[in-house]
KOLNUKOL-737377 format. One line per 3 residues: number of its first residue (from 1); their letters; for each residue z negated, x, y negated of N, C-alpha, C. Coordinates in steps of 0.02 Angstrom, whole numbers, plus 50000, padded with zeros to 5 digits. Layout:
BEGIN
NUM = a = Z X Y Z X Y Z X Y | ...
! end
This chain:
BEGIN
1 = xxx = 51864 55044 51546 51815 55007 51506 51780 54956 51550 | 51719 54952 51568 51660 54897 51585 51669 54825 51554 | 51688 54785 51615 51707 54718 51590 51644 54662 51632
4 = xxx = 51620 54698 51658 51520 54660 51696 51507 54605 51663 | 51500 54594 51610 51466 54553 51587 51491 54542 51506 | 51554 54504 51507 51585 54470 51438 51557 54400 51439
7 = xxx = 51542 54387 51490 51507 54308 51465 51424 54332 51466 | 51397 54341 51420 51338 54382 51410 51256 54304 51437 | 51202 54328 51467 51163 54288 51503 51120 54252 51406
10 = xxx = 51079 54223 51432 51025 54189 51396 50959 54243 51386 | 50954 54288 51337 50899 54351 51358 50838 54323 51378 | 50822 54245 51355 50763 54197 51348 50764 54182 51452
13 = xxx = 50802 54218 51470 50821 54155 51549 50789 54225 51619 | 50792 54273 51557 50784 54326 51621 50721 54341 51625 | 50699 54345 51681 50609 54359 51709 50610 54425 51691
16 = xxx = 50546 54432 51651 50514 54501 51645 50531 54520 51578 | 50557 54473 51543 50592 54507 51472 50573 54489 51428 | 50501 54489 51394 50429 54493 51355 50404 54527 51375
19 = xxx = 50401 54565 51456 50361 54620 51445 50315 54608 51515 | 50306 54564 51545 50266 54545 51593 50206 54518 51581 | 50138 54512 51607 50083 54487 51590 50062 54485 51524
22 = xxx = 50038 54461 51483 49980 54464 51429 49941 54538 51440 | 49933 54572 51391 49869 54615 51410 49815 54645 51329 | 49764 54653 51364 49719 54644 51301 49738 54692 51250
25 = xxx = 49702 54672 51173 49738 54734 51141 49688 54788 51151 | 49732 54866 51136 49704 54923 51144 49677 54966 51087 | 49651 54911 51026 49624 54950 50981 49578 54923 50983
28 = xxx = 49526 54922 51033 49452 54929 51046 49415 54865 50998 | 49452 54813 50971 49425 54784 50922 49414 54726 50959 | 49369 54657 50954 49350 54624 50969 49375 54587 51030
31 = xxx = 49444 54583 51061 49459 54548 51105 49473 54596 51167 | 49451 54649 51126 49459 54719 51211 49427 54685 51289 | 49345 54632 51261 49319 54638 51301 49337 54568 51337
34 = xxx = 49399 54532 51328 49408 54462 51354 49432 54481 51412 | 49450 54436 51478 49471 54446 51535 49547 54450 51538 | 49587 54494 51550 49654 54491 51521 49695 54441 51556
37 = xxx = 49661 54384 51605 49692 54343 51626 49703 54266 51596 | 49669 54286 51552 49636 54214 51502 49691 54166 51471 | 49741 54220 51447 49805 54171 51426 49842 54148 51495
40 = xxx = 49854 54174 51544 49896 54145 51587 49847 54102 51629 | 49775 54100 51627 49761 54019 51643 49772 53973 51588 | 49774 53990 51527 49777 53952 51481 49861 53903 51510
43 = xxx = 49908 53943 51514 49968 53938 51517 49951 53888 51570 | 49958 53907 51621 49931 53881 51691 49917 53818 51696 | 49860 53792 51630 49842 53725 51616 49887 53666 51552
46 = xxx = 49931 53729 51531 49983 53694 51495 50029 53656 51527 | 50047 53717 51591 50100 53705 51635 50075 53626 51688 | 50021 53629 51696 49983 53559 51739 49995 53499 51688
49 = xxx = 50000 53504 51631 49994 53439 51575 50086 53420 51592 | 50115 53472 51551 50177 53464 51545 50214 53435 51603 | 50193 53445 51669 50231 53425 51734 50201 53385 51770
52 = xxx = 50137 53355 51741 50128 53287 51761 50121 53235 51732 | 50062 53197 51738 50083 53109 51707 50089 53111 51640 | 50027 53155 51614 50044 53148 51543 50099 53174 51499
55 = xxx = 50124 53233 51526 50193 53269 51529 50275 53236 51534 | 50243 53201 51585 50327 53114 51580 50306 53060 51528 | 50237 53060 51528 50234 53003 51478 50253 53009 51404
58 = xxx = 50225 53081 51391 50290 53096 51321 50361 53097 51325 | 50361 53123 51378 50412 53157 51365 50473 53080 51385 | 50440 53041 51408 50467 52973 51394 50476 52926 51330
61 = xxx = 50405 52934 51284 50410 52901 51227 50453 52957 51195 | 50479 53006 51198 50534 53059 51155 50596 53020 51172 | 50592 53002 51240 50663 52975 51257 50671 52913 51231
64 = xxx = 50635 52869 51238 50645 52795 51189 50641 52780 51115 | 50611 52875 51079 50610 52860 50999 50694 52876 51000 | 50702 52927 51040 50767 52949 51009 50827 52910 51038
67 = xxx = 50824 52842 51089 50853 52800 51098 50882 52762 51009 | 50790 52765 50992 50823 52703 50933 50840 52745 50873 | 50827 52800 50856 50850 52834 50796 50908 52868 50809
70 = xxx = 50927 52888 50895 51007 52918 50891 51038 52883 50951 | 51064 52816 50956 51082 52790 51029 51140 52823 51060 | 51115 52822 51114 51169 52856 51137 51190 52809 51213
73 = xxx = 51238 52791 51231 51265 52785 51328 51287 52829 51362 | 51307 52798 51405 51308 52851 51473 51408 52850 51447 | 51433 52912 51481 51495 52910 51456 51540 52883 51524
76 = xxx = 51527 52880 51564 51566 52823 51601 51572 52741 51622 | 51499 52732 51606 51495 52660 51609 51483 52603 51539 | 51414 52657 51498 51436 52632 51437 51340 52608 51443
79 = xxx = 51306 52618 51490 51250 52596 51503 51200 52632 51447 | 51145 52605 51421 51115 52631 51365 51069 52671 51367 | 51053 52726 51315 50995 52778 51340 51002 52844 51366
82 = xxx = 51056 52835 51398 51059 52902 51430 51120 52918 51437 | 51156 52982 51449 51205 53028 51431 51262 53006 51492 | 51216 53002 51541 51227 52974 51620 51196 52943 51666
85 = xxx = 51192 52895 51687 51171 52836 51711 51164 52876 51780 | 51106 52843 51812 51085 52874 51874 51136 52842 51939 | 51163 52807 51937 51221 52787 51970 51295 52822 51964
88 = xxx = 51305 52822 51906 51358 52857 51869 51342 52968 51907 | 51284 52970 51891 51281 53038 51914 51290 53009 51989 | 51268 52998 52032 51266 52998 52099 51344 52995 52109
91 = xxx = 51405 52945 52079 51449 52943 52112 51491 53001 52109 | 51479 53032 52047 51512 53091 52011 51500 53161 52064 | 51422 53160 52079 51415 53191 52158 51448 53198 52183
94 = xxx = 51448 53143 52227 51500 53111 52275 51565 53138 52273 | 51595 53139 52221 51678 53140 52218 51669 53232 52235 | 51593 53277 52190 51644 53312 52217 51593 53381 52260
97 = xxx = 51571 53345 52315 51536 53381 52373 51570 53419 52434 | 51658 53378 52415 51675 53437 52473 51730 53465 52420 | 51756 53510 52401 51796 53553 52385 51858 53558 52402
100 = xxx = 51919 53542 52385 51976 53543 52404 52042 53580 52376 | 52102 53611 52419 52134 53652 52409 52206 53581 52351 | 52219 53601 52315 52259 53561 52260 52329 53603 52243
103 = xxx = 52342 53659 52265 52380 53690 52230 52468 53652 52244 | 52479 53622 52294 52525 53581 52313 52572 53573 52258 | 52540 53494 52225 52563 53484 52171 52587 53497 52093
106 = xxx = 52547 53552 52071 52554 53599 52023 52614 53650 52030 | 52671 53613 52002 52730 53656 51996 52763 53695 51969 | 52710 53713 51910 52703 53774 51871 52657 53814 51905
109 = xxx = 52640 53836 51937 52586 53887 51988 52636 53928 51999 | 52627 53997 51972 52651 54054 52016 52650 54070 52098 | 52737 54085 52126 52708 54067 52191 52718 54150 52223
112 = xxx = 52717 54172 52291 52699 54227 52304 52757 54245 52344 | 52766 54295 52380 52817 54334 52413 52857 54266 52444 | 52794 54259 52494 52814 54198 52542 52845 54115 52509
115 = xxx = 52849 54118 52453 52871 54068 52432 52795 54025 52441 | 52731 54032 52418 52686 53994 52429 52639 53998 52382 | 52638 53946 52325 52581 53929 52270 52523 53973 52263
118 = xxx = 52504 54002 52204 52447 54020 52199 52388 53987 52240 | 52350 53983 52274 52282 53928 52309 52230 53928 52256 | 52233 53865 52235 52200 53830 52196 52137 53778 52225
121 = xxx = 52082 53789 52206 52045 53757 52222 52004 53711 52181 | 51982 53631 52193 51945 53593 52147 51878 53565 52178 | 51838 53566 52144 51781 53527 52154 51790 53463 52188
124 = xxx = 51842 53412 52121 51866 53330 52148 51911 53320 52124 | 51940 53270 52136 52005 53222 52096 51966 53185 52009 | 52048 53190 51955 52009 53195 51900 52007 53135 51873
127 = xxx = 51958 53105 51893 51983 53004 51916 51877 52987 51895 | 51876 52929 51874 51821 52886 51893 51775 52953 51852 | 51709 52925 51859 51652 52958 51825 51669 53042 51836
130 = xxx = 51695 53090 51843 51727 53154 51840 51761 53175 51784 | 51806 53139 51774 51850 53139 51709 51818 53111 51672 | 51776 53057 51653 51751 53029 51624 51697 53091 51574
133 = xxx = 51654 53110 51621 51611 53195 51608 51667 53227 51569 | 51707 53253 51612 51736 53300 51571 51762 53302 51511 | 51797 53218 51485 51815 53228 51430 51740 53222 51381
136 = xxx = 51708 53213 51416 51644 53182 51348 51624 53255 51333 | 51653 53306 51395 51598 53364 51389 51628 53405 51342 | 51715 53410 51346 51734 53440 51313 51766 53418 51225
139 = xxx = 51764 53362 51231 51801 53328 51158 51741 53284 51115 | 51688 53267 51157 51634 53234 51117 51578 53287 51104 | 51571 53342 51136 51506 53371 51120 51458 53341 51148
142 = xxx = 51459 53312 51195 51402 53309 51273 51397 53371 51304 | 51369 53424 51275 51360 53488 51301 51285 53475 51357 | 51275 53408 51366 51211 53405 51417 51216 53416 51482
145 = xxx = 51310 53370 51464 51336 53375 51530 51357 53430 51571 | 51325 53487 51551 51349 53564 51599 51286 53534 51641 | 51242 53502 51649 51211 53524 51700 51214 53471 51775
148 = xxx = 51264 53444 51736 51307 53384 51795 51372 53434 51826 | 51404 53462 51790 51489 53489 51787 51457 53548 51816 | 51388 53591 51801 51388 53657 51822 51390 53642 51920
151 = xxx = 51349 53611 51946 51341 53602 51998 51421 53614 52036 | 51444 53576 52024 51508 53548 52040 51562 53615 52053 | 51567 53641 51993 51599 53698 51957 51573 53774 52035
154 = xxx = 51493 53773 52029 51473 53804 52087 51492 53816 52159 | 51497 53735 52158 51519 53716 52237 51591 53735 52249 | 51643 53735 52180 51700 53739 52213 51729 53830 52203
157 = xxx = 51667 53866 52165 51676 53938 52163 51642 53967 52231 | 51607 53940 52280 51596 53973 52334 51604 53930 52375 | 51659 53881 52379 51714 53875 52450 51763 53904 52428
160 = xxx = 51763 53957 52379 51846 53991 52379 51819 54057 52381 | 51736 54074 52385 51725 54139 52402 51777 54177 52469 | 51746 54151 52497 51780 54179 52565 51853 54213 52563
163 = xxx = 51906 54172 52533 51976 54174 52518 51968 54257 52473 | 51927 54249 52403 51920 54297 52361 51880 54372 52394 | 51856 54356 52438 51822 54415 52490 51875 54454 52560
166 = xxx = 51939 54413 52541 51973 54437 52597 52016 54470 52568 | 52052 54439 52511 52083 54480 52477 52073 54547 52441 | 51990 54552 52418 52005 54595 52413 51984 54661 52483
169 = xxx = 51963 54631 52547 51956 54678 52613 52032 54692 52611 | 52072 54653 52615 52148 54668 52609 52148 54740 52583 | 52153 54718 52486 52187 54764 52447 52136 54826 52433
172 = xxx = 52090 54818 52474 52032 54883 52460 52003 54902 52374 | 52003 54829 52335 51968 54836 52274 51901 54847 52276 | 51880 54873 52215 51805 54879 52221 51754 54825 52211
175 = xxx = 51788 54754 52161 51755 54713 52112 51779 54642 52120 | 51726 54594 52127 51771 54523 52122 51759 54501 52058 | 51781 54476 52003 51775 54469 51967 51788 54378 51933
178 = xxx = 51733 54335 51922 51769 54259 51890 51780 54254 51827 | 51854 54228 51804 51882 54250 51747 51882 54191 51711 | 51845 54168 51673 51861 54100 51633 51922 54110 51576
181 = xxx = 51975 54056 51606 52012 54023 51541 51995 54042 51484 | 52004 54077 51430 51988 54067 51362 52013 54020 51319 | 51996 53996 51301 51994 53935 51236 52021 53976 51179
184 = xxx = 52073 53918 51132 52094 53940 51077 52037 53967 51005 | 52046 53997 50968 51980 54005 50927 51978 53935 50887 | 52036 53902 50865 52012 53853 50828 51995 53793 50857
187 = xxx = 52015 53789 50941 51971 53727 50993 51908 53748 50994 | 51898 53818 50982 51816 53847 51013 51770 53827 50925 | 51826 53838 50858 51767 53830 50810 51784 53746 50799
190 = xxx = 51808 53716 50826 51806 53647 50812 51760 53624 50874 | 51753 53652 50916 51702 53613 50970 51625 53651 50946 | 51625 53716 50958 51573 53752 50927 51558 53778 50997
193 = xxx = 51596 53776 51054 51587 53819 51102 51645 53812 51140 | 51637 53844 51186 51679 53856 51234 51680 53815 51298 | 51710 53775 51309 51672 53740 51395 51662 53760 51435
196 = xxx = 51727 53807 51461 51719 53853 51520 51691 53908 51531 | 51669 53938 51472 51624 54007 51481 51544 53980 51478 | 51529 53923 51439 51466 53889 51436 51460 53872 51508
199 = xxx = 51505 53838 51550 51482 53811 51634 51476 53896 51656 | 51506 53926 51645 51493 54001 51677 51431 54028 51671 | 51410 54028 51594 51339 54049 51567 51273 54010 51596
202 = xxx = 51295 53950 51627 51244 53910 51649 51219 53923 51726 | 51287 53942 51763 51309 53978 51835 51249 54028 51837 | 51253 54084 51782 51243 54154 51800 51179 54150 51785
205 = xxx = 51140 54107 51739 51061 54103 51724 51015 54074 51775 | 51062 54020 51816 51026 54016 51877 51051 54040 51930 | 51085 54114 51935 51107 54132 51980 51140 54101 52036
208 = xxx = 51177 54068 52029 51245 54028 52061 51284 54064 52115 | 51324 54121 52064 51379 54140 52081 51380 54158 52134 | 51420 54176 52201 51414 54177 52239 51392 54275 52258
211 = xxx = 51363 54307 52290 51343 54367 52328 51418 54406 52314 | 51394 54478 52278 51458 54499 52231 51514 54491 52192 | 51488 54448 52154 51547 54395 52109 51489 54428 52044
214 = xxx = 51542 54450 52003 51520 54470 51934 51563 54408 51889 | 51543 54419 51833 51557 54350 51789 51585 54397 51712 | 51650 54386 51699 51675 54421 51654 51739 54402 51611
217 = xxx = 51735 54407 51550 51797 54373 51512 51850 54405 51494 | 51898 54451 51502 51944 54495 51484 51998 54471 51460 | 52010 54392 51470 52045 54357 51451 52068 54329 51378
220 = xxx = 52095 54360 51335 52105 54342 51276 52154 54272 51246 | 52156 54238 51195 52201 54208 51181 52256 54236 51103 | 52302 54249 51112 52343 54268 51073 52376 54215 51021
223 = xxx = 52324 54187 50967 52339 54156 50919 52412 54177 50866 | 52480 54135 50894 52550 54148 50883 52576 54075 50832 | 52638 54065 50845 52661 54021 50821 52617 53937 50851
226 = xxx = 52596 53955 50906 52580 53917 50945 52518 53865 50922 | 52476 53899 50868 52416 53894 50827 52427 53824 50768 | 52487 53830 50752 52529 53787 50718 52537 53723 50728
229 = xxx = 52518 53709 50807 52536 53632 50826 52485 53612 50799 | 52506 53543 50787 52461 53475 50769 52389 53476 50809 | 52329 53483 50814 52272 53454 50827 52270 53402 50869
232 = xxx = 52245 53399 50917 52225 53316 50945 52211 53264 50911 | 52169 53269 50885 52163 53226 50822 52224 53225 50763 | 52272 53261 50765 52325 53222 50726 52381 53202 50773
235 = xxx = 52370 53248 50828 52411 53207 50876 52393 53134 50895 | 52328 53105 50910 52338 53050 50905 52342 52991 50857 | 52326 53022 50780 52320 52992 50725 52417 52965 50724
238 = xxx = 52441 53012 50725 52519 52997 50750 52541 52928 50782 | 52510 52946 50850 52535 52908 50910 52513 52844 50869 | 52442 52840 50856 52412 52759 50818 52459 52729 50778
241 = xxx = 52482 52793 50725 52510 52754 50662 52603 52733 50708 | 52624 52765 50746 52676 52737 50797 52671 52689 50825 | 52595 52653 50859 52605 52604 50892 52600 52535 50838
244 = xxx = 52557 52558 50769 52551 52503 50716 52624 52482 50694 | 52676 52536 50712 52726 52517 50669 52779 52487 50735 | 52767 52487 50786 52791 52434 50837 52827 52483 50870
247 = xxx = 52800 52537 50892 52849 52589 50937 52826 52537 50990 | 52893 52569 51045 52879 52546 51108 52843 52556 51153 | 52830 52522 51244 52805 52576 51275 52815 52639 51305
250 = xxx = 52909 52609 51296 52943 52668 51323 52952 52741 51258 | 52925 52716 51209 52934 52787 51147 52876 52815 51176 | 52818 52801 51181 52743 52805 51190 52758 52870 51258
253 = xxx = 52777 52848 51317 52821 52860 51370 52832 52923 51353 | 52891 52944 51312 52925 52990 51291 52895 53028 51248 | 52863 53013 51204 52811 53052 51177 52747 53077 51204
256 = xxx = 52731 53082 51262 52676 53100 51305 52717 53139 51342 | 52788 53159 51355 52825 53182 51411 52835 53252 51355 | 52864 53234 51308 52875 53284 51248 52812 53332 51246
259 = xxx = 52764 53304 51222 52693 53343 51229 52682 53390 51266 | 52710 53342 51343 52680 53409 51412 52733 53456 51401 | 52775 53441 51403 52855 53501 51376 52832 53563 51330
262 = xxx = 52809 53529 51262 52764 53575 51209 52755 53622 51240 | 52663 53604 51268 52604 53618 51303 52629 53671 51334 | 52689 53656 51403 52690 53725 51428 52708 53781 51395
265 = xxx = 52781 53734 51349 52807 53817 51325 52769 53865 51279 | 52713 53800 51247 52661 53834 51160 52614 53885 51243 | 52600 53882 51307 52556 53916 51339 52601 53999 51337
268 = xxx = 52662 53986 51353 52686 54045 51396 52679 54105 51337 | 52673 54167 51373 52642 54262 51331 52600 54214 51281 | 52539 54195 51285 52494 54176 51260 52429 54194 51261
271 = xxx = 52420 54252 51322 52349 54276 51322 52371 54371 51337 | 52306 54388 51331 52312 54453 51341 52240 54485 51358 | 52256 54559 51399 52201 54587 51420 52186 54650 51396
274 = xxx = 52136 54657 51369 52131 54709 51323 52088 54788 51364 | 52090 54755 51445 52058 54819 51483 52104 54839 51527 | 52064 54886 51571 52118 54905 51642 52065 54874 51681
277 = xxx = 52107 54828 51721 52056 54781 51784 52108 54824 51838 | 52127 54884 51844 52132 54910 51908 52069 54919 51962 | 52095 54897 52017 52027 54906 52057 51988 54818 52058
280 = xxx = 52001 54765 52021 51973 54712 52037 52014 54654 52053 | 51981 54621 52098 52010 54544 52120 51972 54498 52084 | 52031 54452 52060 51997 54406 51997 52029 54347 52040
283 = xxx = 51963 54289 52014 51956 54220 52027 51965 54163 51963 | 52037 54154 51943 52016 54119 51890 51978 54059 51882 | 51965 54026 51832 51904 53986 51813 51934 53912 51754
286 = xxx = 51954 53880 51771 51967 53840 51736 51933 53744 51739 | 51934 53729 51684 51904 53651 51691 51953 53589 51731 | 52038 53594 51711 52069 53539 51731 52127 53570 51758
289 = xxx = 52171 53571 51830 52223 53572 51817 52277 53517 51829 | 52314 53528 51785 52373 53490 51788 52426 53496 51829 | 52474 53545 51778 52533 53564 51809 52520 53633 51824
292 = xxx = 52485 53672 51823 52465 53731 51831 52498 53805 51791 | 52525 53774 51706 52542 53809 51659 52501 53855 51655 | 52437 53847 51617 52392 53878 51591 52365 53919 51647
295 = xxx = 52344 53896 51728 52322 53962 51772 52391 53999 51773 | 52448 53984 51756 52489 54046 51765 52507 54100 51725 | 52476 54069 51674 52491 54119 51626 52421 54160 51629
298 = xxx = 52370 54137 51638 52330 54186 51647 52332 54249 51703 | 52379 54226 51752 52388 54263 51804 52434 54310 51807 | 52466 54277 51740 52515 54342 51714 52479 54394 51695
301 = xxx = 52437 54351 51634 52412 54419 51601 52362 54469 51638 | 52335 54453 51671 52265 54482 51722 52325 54537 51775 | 52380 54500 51796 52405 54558 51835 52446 54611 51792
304 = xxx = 52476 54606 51732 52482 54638 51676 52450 54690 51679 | 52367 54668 51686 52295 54722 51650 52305 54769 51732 | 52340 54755 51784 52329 54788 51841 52259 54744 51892
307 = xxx = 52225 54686 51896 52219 54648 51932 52270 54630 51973 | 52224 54612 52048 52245 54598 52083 52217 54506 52102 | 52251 54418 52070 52215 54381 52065 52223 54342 52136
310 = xxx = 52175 54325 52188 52170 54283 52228 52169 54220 52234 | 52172 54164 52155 52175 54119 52159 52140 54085 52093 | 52129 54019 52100 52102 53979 52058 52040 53942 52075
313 = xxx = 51979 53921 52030 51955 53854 52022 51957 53832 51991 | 51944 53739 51988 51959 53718 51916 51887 53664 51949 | 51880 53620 51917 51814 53547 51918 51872 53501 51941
316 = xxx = 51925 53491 51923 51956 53421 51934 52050 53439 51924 | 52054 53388 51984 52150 53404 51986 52177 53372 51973 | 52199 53321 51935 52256 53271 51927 52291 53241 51987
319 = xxx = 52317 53313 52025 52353 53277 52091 52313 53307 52136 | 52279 53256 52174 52217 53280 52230 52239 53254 52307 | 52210 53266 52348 52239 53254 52404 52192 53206 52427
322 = xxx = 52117 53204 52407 52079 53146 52413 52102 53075 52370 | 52142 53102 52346 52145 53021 52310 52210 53025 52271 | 52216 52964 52235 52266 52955 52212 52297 52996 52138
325 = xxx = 52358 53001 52129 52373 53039 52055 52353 53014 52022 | 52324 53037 51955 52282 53033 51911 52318 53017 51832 | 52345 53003 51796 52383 53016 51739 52333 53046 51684
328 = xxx = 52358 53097 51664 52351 53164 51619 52343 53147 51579 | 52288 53114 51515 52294 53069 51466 52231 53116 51434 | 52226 53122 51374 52166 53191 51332 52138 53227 51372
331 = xxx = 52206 53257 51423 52195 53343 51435 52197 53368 51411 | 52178 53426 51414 52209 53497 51382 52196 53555 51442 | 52199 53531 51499 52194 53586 51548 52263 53598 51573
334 = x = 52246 53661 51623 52323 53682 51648 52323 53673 51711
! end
């Protein structure tokens, strides 16, 4: 079964798909005799308005009506107007321009013959304006922010090309394949999307991915007992009504330790693959890792389907080698 394209493109994103030029109509009736180039200067002079002065100058007063009828800040500093503060983006850059190997610390990572971790790779450490993005992107519905996180997400899927191109010269597969994480259905209908297949969908419309890297989801989630846990939102409605009633810091402590305990075991035989990926090397795709539960269980299931997986990316690591440990506080990554 053909697994090419489960994260399906934007049909609106692909050139040539209206048809190509304008052309006059062919029932001889009054506009036969116009120049059939007429709309695409028209366009032409739309395109000159829209992308210059007068073009920012709306598109500025749009930004200051909808300042005062929907305010919004930046989600790491708190600055007004905008989603992300032009400082706030620059540092977020910054953290994550060089790409780094993380798999170290993640002690749930499946390890290999040699006694040696899946290789995991991150964009940055999940600290300062990074984490900051990510939770807004994934728990507030700042879906703007893929086009901060996509970048990022890019950079750290082709410094692990190379790794994913050897493996499979190694194992003589035909296909590289990037496998996003799937999301639970009721995180996906309570958010109203997906995070990680949306940064993927954003990848593949501006052609990102790296030179033979197909983009594909085979990855299922197996809604079990596991479906049952409490919500984030009643998980922390909990914790609140615990700290009103004078829990400690050390219950608080223990109840965040309990959680991650949950977390792994509600992950494990939790996904499934519903193809034969014989013949492909898969790159999984994830937003956060932690302890590296969740890439392992995907790596179960993908080698299950007969994949062969070379590794991980994620946007951000908890334990990074650029910087300091991070504490795990409204994750939900693995």
């Amino acid at each position: 079964m053909d697994t090419r394209e489960d994260v399906p493109g934007d049909p609106a994103d692909r050139v040539g798909a209206g048809g190509g030029e304008p052309r006059p109509d062919d029932d001889g009736g009054d506009d036969a005799g116009r120049p059939a180039r007429q709309p695409v200067r028209a366009a032409a002079r739309l395109d000159g308005w829209a992308l210059g002065d007068p073009g920012r100058a709306a598109a500025e007063a749009v930004r200051e009506f909808l300042g005062l009828v929907a305010p919004t800040e930046c989600v790491a500093c708190g600055g007004q107007d905008t989603v992300l503060c032009r400082v706030c983006s620059a540092r977020m850059r910054r953290s994550t321009v060089r790409p780094a190997r993380v798999e170290d610390a993640a002690e749930s990572l499946p390890m290999d013959d040699f006694d040696r971790p899946l290789p995991v790779v991150a964009a940055g450490p999940y600290a300062g304006e990074l984490s900051a993005c990510l939770l807004a992107y994934k728990n507030r519905q700042r879906t703007g922010l893929v086009t901060v996180l996509g970048p990022a997400l890019a950079g750290a899927v082709h410094s692990f090309a190379p790794e994913a191109r050897r493996v499979k010269a190694w194992t003589g597969a035909e296909r590289l394949l990037l496998v996003p994480v799937p999301s639970r259905r009721s995180a996906t209908i309570e958010r109203g999307y997906a995070p990680v297949h949306e940064l993927l969908r954003w990848m593949r419309r501006r052609r990102l991915e790296p030179p033979g890297f197909q983009i594909a989801a085979p990855l299922q989630v197996q809604e079990t007992w596991s479906a049952l846990l409490p919500s984030r939102a009643a998980v922390r409605l909990i914790d609140a009504i615990g700290q009103r009633l004078g829990a400690g810091r050390g219950a608080g402590s223990g109840a965040q330790k309990g959680r991650g305990r949950r977390a792994r075991t509600a992950v494990r035989e939790s996904m499934r693959v519903g193809v034969d990926l014989r013949g492909c090397v898969c790159v999984i795709v994830d937003d956060v890792l932690t302890t590296g539960a969740t890439v392992a269980e995907a790596h179960r299931a993908l080698e299950v389907a007969g994949a062969v997986v070379a590794g991980a990316v994620v946007i951000a690591a908890t334990h990074d080698p650029r910087g300091t440990e991070t504490a795990a506080v409204g994750i939900n990554g693995g």
